[in-house]
N, C-alpha and C positions, 0 to 999 in steps of 0.2 A: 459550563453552559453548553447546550447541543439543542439542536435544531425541535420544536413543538415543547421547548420546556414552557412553563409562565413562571412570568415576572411579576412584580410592581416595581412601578416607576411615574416619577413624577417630573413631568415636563417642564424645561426653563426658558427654552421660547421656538418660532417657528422656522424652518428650514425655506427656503425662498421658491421652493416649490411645494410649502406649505405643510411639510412633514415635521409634526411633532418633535423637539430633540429632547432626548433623556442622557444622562449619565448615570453610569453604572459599575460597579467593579473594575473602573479603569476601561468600559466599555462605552463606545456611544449608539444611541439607540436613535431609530428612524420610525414615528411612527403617523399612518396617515391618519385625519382625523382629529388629532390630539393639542389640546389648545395648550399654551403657558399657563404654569401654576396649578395644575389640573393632576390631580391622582388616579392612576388607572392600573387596570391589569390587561396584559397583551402575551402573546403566543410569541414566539422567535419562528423566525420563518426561513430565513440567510444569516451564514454567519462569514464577513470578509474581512479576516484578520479583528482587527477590535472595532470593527463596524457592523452592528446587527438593524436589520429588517425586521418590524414585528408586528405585526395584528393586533388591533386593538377589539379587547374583548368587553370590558365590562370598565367604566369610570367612576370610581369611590369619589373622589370628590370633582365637582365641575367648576369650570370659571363662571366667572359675574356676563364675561363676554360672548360665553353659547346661548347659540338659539335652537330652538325645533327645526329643523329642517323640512319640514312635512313633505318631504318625496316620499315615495311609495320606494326608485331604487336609487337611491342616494347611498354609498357606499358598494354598490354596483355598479355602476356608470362609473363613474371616475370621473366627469367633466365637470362639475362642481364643486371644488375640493375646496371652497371655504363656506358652502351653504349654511354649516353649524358656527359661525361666524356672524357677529354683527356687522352688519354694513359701514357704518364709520370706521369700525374696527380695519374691513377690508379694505378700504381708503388709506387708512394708516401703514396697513401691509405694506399695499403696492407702492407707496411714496420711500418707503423706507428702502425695500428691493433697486429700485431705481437709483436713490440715493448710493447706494450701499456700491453697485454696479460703476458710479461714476468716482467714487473714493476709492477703489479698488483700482483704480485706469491711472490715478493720482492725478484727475482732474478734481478742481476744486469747483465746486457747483452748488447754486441755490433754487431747490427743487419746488416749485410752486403745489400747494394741496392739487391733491387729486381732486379733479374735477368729477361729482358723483349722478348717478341719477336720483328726481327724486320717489319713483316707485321701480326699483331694480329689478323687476320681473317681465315674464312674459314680451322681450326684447325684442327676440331676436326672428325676424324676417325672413328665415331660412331656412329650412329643415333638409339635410340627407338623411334618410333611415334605411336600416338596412333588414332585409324580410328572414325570417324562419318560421318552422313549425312547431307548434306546442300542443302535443295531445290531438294533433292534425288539427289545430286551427293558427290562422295566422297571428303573428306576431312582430311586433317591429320597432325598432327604436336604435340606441348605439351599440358598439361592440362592449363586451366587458371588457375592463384594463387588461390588457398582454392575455387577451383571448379571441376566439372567432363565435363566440357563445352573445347570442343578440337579446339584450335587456328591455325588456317589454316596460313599455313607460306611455300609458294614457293620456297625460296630465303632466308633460313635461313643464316646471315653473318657469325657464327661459324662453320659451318657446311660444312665439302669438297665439292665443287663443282661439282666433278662426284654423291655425293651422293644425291644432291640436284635434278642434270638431272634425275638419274635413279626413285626417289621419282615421279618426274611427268610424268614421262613413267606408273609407277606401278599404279596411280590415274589413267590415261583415258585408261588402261585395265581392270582395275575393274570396270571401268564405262562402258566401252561396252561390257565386258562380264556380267554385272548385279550384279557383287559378292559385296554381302552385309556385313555391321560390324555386330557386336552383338549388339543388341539393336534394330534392323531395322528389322528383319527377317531373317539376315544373323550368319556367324560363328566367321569371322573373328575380331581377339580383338585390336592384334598388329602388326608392321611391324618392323623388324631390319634391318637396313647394317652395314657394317665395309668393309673399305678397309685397304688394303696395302699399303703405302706410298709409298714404295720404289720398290713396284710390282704392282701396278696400280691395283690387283687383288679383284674382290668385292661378299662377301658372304648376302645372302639374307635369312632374317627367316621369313616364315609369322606365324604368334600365333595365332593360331584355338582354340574353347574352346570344340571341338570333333575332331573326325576324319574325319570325315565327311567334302570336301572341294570341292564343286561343279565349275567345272571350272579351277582348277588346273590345268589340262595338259595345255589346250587351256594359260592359263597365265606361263605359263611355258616358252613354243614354242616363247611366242610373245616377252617377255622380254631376252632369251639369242638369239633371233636377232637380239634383236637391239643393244643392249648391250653386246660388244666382251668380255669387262671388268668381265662380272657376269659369276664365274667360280664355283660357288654351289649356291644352294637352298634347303635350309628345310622349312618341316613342322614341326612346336612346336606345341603338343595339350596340353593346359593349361586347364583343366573344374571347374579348383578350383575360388569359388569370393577370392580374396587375391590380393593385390595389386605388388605381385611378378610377374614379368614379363614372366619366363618361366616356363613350365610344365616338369615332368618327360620323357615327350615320344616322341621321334624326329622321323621322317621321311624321308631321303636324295629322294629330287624330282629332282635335277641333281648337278654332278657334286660327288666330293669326301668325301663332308662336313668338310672341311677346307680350309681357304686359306692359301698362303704364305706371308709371311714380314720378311724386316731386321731391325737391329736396331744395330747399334754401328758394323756394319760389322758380327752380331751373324744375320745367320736364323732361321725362326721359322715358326712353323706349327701353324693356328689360330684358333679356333672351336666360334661358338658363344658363349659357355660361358667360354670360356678363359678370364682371365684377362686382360686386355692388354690396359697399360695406354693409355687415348683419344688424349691426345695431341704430338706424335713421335717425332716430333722436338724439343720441350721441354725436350721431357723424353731423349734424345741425351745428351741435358747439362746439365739434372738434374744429371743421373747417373754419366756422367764422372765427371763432380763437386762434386759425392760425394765419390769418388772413390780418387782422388785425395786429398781431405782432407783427406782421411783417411792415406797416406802416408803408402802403402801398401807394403811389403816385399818379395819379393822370397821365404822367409823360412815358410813366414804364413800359420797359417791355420785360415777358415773364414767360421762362421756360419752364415747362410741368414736366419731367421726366416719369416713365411710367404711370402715363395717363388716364390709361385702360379704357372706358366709355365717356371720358369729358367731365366725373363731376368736379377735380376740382378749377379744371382750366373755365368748363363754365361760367359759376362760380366767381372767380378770380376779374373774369373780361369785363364786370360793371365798376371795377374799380383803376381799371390801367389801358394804356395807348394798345397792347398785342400780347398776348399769350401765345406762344406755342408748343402743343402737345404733340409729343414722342414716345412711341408706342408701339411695340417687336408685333403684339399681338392684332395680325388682320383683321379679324373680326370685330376685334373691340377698338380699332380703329373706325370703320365703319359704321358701327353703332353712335360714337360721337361725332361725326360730321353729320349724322342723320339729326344726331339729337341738337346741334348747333345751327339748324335748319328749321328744327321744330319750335324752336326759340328764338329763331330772328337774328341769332348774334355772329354780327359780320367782324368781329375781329379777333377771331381764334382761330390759327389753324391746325391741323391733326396732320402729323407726319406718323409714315411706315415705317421706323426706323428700330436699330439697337440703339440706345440713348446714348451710348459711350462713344460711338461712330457718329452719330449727328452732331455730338460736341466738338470732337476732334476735327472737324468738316466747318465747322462755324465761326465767323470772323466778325461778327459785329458784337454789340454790348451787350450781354445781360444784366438787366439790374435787378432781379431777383429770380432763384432757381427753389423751383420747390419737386419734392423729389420728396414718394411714398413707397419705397422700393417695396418687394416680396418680405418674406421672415427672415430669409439669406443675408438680406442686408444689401450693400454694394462691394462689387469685387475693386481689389486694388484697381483696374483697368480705369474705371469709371469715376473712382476719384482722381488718377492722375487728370483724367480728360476734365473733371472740376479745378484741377488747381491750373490747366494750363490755359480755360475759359475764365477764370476769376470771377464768376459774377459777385455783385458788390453785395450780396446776402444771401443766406442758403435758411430755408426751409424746410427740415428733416422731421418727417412725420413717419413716426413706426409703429406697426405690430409688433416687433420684437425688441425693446430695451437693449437687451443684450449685444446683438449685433450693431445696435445704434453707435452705442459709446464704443464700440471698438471701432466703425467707422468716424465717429467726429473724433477721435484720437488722432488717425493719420490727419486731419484736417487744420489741427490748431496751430502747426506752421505760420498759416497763411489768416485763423480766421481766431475770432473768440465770445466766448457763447453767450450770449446777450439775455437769453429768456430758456427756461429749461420747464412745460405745463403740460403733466401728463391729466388724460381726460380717459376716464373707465367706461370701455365701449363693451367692458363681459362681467359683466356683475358676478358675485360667487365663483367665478371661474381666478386662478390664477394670472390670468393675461392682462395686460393694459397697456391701451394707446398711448405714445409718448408725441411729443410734440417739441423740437428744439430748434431755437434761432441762431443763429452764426451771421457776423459781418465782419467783412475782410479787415484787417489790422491798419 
């Protein structure tokens, strides 16, 4: 077997990053795409030792569990890698991965269903896209997988639908005003939206790699005409090569440079680099299901570590004596004493801090700690400074499973996990929110 030969092969179930597994000649095969039980023909593409890479080309027989996918670039994107995937199906996925994640740790755990949505689409609140040219007209959308090649996608299905309109408003003003990406002769790198779910309200960043953004007024004028909804616009000048999306220096080109949203009946003020989970609907059940497992008190007091803008110490303050939120990030420190202001709520307070230093520094009781760390997870540092604050329950909310359970592994010394209810905040997508309760032994 050598590199472009084809196969057939028939798949026996999926790999946890959703790749097809086949066996073969004493080989095993990786293919993306490719459901259990499913007979196909695929190209080899890598060959590492008796582990092959393969493309899937053509499927002689399909499972009962494929759907249409109806993307236009579904298998070019790469951020949907269970689109061809029934939706309960994809629930069964990610409980299993999870599952699988915490028997592998030789933790013994009972994983509650995935909590699903009940229309999985057009989610998500958020869009980065990034610009090129086709045929000198613009185009925009994600990168392809392990490429710098940008996937032109109209009609993204996760993606809000107003954010989708206004994306093809911003393409045929860039195109008849001339304004070029970087790479072409032009500035522009990125584009951002974010709306408001519950305020229809929509903020736009365009990402210049100067200051320098010829044609701005003129796209300025012509986008909040047409668009009641687009209530700011900035300019982000990014000059750095880095694959970070924004630069130190913003420019408000209309409007106040924030929008508004609610979320669980809390307002908030949104800046584009607010935190602010993609999926509002979800993030509705994830909090109050974790709020709720926590079996929260009147008398409590409750440290939110990694707070970011307040939603969930917010949140948290109608149910307990004091919340307090810690938070590395200035900005998104100030965004939630604003937003704890605009809401009345006199018993949360927002500290400047590194969370692992605030604990170490802290002498009175916690009685429940909830902590939503990055995908990183928590470093050793910050669990010692958990085991040496004990608070009497821990509230571990992740994007990333993985690093979850290797963090609650060092923990079960002292703690033992009460409630384990992951909630799917990225439909079609590989990812999912976990949510795990811990009380001290």
């Amino acid at each position: 077997m050598k590199k472009n030969d084809y196969i057939d092969l028939t798949c026996t179930y999926l790999s946890t990053d959703a790749k097809g597994v086949c066996n073969k000649r004493d080989f095993c095969f990786y293919v993306d795409y490719l459901l259990p039980n499913e007979k196909a023909n695929v190209i080899v593409e890598k060959i590492n030792g008796k582990t092959v890479y393969a493309r899937l080309m053509d499927i002689m027989e399909k499972s009962v569990d494929r759907i249409d996918s109806n993307c236009s670039s579904y298998m070019k994107c790469g951020s949907c890698k269970l689109l061809h995937l029934k939706y309960t199906k994809q629930l069964e996925f990610k409980k299993n991965n999870i599952s699988l994640l915490f028997k592998n740790k030789g933790i013994k755990a009972i994983i509650n269903d995935v909590i699903g949505m009940n229309n999985p689409f057009n989610y998500r609140n958020k869009v980065i896209a990034s610009i090129s040219l086709d045929n000198k007209k613009i185009v925009y959308g994600m990168y392809e997988e392990n490429s710098h090649e940008v996937v032109y996608n109209k009609n993204c299905l996760i993606q809000n639908k107003l954010l989708n309109e206004i994306l093809i408003s911003i393409k045929e003003e860039l195109d008849k005003l001339k304004i070029k990406p970087e790479g072409f002769g032009g500035v522009l790198r990125h584009i951002m939206l974010r709306v408001g779910i519950k305020t229809n309200e929509v903020l736009v960043v365009f990402v210049t790699n100067n200051d320098l953004f010829p044609g701005r007024n003129e796209l300025v004028k012509a986008l909040t005409k047409k668009h009641k909804e687009i209530k700011t616009i900035i300019q982000n000048t990014n000059p750095r090569i880095t694959p970070i999306v924004f630069g130190n220096k913003d420019r408000i080109l209309f409007g106040q440079g924030f929008i508004n949203d609610e979320l669980l009946s809390i307002k908030y003020k949104i800046s584009h680099k607010s935190f602010y989970q993609v999926n509002p609907i979800q993030t509705e059940i994830l909090y109050s299901k974790a709020i709720n497992m926590a079996k929260l008190k009147e008398t409590d007091t409750v440290l939110d570590c990694y707070s970011g803008i307040g939603t969930i110490s917010l949140t948290i303050s109608k149910k307990v004596k004091e919340v307090i939120g810690v938070e590395i990030v200035k900005e998104a420190v100030n965004d939630a004493i604003n937003n704890a202001k605009i809401n009345n709520i006199k018993n949360v307070r927002f500290i400047l801090d590194d969370c692992k230093k605030f604990m170490n520094n802290y002498h009175s009781n916690i009685d429940c700690l909830f902590v939503d760390p990055p995908r990183s997870g928590l470093d050793r540092e910050f669990i010692n400074s958990v085991k040496r604050l004990k608070p009497k329950k821990i509230v571990y909310i992740s994007c990333n499973p993985i690093t979850q359970v290797d963090d609650i592994y060092q923990l079960l010394e002292l703690y033992e996990i009460k409630e384990i209810q992951p909630v799917d905040l990225f439909p079609h997508t590989i990812h999912c929110e976990n949510i795990v309760l811990l009380e001290k032994k």
